[in-house]
Every structure is written in C-alpha cells, then in structure tokens.
ZAVEXFI-994262 format. One record per residue (C-alpha): x, y, z. Coordinates in steps of 0.001 Angstrom, whole numbers, plus 500000, padded with zeros to 6 digits. Layout:
% residues N
XYZ;...
% end
This chain:
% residues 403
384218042944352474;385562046198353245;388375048154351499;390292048466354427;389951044464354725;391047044108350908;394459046361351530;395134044142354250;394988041094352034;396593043032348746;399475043743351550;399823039838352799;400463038812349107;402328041455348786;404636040098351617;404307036506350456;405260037074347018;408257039405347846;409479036262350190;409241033706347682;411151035811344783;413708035940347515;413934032559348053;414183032027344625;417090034434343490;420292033101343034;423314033430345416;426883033521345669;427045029979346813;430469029656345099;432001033067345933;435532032785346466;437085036178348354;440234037465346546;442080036787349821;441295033178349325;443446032785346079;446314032041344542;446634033901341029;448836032288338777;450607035001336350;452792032419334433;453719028578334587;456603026453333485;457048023042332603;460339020731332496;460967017168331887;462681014922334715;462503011769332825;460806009678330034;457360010290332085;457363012366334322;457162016239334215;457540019461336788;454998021871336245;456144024980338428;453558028523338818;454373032424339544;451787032837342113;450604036286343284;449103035861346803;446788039196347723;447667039429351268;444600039362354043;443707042031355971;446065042457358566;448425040039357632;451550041433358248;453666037922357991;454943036872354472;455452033404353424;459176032182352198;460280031595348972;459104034974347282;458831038592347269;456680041307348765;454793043587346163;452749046395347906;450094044946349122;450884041420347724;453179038362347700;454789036608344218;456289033136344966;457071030130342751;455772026770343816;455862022903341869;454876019808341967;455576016543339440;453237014169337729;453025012134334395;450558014900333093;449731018312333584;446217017994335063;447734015522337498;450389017940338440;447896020699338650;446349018849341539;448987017643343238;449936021525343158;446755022539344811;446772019697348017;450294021778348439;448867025549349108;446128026703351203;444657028779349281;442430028145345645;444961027988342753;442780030486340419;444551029527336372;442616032159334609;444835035055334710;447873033452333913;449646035527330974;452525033129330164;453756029837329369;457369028646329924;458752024947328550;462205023702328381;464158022919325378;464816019280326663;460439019084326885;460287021161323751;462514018508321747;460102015383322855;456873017741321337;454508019964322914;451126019316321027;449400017048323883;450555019671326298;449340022679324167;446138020519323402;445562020690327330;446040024418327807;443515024852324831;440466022539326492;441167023250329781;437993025825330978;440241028114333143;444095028641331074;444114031300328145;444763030521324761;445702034132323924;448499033352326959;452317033920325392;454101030901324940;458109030770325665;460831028143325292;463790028466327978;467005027189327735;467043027129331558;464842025436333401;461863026427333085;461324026859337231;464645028497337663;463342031189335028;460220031471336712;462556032113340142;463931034844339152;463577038833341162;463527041286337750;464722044627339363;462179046736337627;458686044741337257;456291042843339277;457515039622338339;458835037605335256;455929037244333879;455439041195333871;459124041309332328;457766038795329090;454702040357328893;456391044033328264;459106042376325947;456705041417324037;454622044559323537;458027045688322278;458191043499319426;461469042287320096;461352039399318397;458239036631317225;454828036882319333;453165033658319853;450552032665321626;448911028966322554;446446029233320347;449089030705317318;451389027830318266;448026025468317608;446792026513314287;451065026832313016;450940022734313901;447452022983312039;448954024299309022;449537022862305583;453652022589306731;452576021793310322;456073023665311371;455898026450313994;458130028508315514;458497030558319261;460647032912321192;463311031268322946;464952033351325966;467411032441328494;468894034326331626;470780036735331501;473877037045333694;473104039065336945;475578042523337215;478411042478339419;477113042416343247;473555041367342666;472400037763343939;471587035139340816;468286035337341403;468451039179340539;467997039275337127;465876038960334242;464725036394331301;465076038092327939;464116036900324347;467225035824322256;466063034396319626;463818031712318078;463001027850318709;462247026273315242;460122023258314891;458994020349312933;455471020015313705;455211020043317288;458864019027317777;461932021695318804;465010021188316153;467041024397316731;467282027590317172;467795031408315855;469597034015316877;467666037749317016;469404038738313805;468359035687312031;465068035808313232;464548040076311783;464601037567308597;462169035412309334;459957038401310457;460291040034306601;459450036500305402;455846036169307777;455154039623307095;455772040099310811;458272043100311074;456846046123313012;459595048389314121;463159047698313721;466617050000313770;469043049082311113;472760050225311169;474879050596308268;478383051459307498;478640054081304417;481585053624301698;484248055777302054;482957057395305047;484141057277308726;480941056550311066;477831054891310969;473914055603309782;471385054178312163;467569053961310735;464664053248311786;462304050728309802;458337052168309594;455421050970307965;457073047921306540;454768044638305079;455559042040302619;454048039026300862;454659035998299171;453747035584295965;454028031119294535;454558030217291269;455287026864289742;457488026860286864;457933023773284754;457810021976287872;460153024162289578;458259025658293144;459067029399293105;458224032063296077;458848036249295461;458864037719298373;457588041636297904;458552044111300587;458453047456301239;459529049913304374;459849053681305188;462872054804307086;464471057321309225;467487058405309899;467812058325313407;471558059139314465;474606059872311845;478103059504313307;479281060678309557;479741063664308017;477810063194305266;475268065340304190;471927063702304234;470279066965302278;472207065140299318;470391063203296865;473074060784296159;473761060476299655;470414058986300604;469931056914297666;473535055210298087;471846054519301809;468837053110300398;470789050781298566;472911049670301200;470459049384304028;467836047126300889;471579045035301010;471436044640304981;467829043746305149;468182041123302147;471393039284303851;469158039218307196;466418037356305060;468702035086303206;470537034463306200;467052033453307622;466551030735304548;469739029538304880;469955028626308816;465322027413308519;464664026571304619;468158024970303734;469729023650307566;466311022896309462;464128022137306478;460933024019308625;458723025567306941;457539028367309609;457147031178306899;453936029885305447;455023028686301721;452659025462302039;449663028155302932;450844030004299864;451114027210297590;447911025550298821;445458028636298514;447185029756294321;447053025666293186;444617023729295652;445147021110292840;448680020815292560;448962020863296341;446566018459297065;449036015961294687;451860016978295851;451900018178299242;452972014790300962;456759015609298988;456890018846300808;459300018044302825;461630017090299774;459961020352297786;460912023156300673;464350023229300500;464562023355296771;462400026527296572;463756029360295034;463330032711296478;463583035829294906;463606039197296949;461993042336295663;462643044601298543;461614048401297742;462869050955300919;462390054768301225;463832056958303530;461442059466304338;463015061839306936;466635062927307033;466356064361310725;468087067250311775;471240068665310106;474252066952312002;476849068955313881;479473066817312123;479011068668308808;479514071770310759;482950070692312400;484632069472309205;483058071316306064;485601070244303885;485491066630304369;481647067125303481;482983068368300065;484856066042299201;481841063571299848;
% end
C-alpha cells in the first residue's frame, strides 16, 4: 500500500473520530436565555386562614431585545422590570406552582436574597416553612429572613426612592448592622439549639412624606421578633435589642449619647471593637451567667463645653456611657429573660458545653431555670480618641473653668 494511500485512510479516521466525539459532547439541552426568566429577589408569605397561605415574589423581569412595552403592576429599572406577583395554596411548594402557571416566563428561585413572613404566620410557627426553604434545591439558606408587621405582600409592593427594589433596601440595612442579622439557615440551627428560642428583625413601613403616593416608601428594621422555638411571642424595640446584641456578642458599631452632670449639651460616641462573653457558673444550685464586655470609643460630636483634654472629664464619661450600655442590657433581660421567658442569648449553649452533666439532668426545667438566672455585668469601656478641640471651649472659657 502506498503512503499516499495510508494518509488518505489516517485522514478518514481522522474525520470519523472527530464526528463521533461530537456526537458525544454534551449540550445545552436545558439552556434557559436570561430573557426567558423571572428572577425572584425576595418573597413573602402571609396567612389567610387556618390553611391556607399567600406566598407573594419581587420579580425582576430582564426585558427582551426590543421590547419597549412594560407589563403593569411594577416599575421600570434600566434595562429591566421589578413587579410583585402571588398566588395561595395550603403549602409553599403548592403555591410556588400555582405561581408559575400565572407568568410566562421561568420563575428562576436561586437568587432570591430575602425572606418576608407576617407576624399573624410568625405566631402559628415557621419551622415547616423554614424546613422547606432549607431542602428545596434552588432557595438560599444564607437568604435574610424578616418578620413584617404589614403584610408581607404589601411590604414587598412598595417603590423605595433610592434602590432597585425592597429587597435591595433590606439587603443594605443589613450590611449596616442596624439591628440582628439572620439568615434561614441561622434561624434553623437557633430552633436547633439547646433553648430552641430564636430571634429576627422585625420591620414595618414607614409612613410615606407629605406628597408621595403610599406605595413610595420604604420597609425599615425596628426592632426584634422574639420566639419560643419556632413560635413569634413579642417583640423589641431597637434600643432593647443594642442589649440583646451585648448579650450574643453581636454588637459591631453603635453611637451612644449621653448627657454629662452639670453640663449643658450632650457627648455622642461611637462604640469600636466591642465583644463580650458569657461566662456559667452554678452555685449551690443557683444558675449564674457574667457577662464580660469590653469596647473602645470615640467621641464623635460634643455640644458641651467641656474639655475632653481633661482626665476627669473622660473618665466621668466612661462611667456614664458603662451606665447607658448596662441599662440597655438589663433592659434587654427584663423585656426577653424575665417578660418572654426566651432564651435567644445562648445561656443553654453556655451551660451545656461548662456542665454537659448537669445539663443533661436538668435541661428539661429550663424553662423554669431561665428566668431565675442571675446576671452580673462586667462591662470595661475606653475612650480612645477625644477628636478635635471643640469651638465651644473657645466661645465660653470661663464656663470651661469652672468645669
């Protein structure tokens, strides 16, 4: 056989081979085209009776190409379209699919950021609806997790003046640290917990400004939803719940104000680099917690005219803004240890990991033990930096004397 007949042969399998690895590679069989689907950014979820439920979704609709019409019910967003759409059932899954034979287009879960119930769903319990959101392939467990006091789908409604949508607005509140971050999965393993309580940010509408439509407004967090297990049974205001963050060793940034003696004015400081713990101890059968603290401050503004180059100035200061932050705590254990008997600061966790023993005995009392605990507060706070000199001293020198 001649070479030039063997190239031509090399060259058919060549050919052949090429073909059937091409045959054989995989393809986009299931590719869906952006402009095919419906994003969901956030859901919400309200109860309309003993069985039945509303689950409503914050769609963002990427518009086709050339589509210069929009669809009611929503707004426009450059190049895309946010608009709120529901539909009922007994469960969530069934709602989810009675949602999708409503809109054209491929409801695509797996970029929603945010999860919205009601307080009147919240109060039934929320653990076979969490469980869902967990096992379902598509929803996030790292999605935040919100209790409204409005309905849920009139939250979702609403036109924020400065972001995207609402779920935009939550998203940047939280990155704030406004108040308590909690997501699915943190709601899950609270439940999970030796004390099983759990806590998350409750928000509600706030009133739109003079002129603007109702719609034109925003959902903001204003407080916190306490629970028993799975099970809403009140609420915190944002002061109250500064306490709770000291107590879950959750405070981040904070600005305290405080009223000096014997001056006119105010201080206002900032709170840095704060972290506590909580430190059990059984005492003759008495259940004891310490909680150990510690924060660096700044003076931020000074409506006074004190001078805050003086020793005894700063240290009376310390003392009163240690004061403020240990009334915000105790404040906290009143209204959640003492009213609500919930144990979302983590004692059981505490208690469980120093005497495994005694809590393994004893931890079917705890919910006659938690409201008899005694805590102690060792709170130790620096302020750092001063700031500036302020003009006040300037104006009236000899009121700074006499200080």
């Amino acid at each position: 056989m001649s070479n030039e007949s063997l190239q031509t042969i090399k060259k058919i399998f060549a050919l052949v081979f090429i073909n059937i690895m091409v045959l054989l590679l995989s393809g986009c069989w299931d590719r869906k085209e952006v402009n095919d689907l419906g994003l969901v950014t956030a859901a919400g979820i309200d109860k309309l009776s003993d069985k039945t439920i509303e689950l409503s979704v914050l769609l963002y609709i990427p518009k086709s190409a050339g589509s210069g019409q929009s669809m009611n019910g929503g707004s426009e967003v450059g190049d895309a379209q946010t608009l709120v759409r529901s539909a009922k059932g007994v469960t969530i899954a069934e709602a989810m699919s009675k949602l999708q034979e409503k809109l054209p287009r491929h409801i695509f879960w797996g970029h929603t950021e945010v999860f919205i119930f009601n307080e009147k769903l919240a109060k039934k319990g929320l653990l076979k609806h969490v469980d869902f959101i967990i096992r379902h392939p598509q929803l996030r467990e790292r999605s935040q997790l919100f209790i409204s006091k409005q309905k849920a789908k009139e939250v979702l409604s609403l036109l924020p003046p400065l972001e995207r949508d609402l779920a935009a607005v939550l998203r940047e509140l939280e990155s704030l640290k406004v108040g308590m971050e909690v997501t699915v999965k943190d709601f899950a393993l609270m439940v999970l917990s030796e004390s099983g309580d759990s806590a998350v940010p409750w928000i509600k509408m706030l009133p739109p400004e003079g002129g603007k439509k109702k719609k034109e407004t925003i959902a903001y967090i204003a407080g916190t939803a306490i629970f028993q297990k799975d099970k809403m049974v009140g609420k915190i205001d944002d002061s109250i719940t500064r306490g709770v963050l000291w107590l879950r060793n959750d405070i981040r940034l904070a600005t305290v104000t405080v009223k000096p003696k014997g001056a006119n004015g105010y201080v206002s400081l900032s709170l840095q680099n704060a972290s506590s713990k909580l430190i059990p101890k059984v005492d003759n059968g008495k259940w004891k917690v310490l909680l150990k603290a510690n924060a660096e401050a700044d003076i931020v503004q000074n409506t006074t005219p004190l001078d805050m180059t003086n020793i005894e100035v700063i240290k009376n200061l310390q003392h009163q803004l240690k004061k403020e932050v240990e009334n915000r705590v105790k404040l906290a254990l009143v209204h959640v240890q003492k009213d609500m008997k919930a144990d979302i600061f983590g004692f059981g966790d505490t208690f469980n990991r120093k005497y495994p023993d005694l809590w393994k005995r004893d931890k079917y009392r705890w919910n006659e033990i938690f409201p008899t605990i005694e805590v102690t507060i060792d709170l130790d706070i620096k302020i750092r930096r001063q700031g500036m000199n302020s003009v006040l001293s300037a104006i009236i020198p000899e009121e700074v004397k006499k200080k």
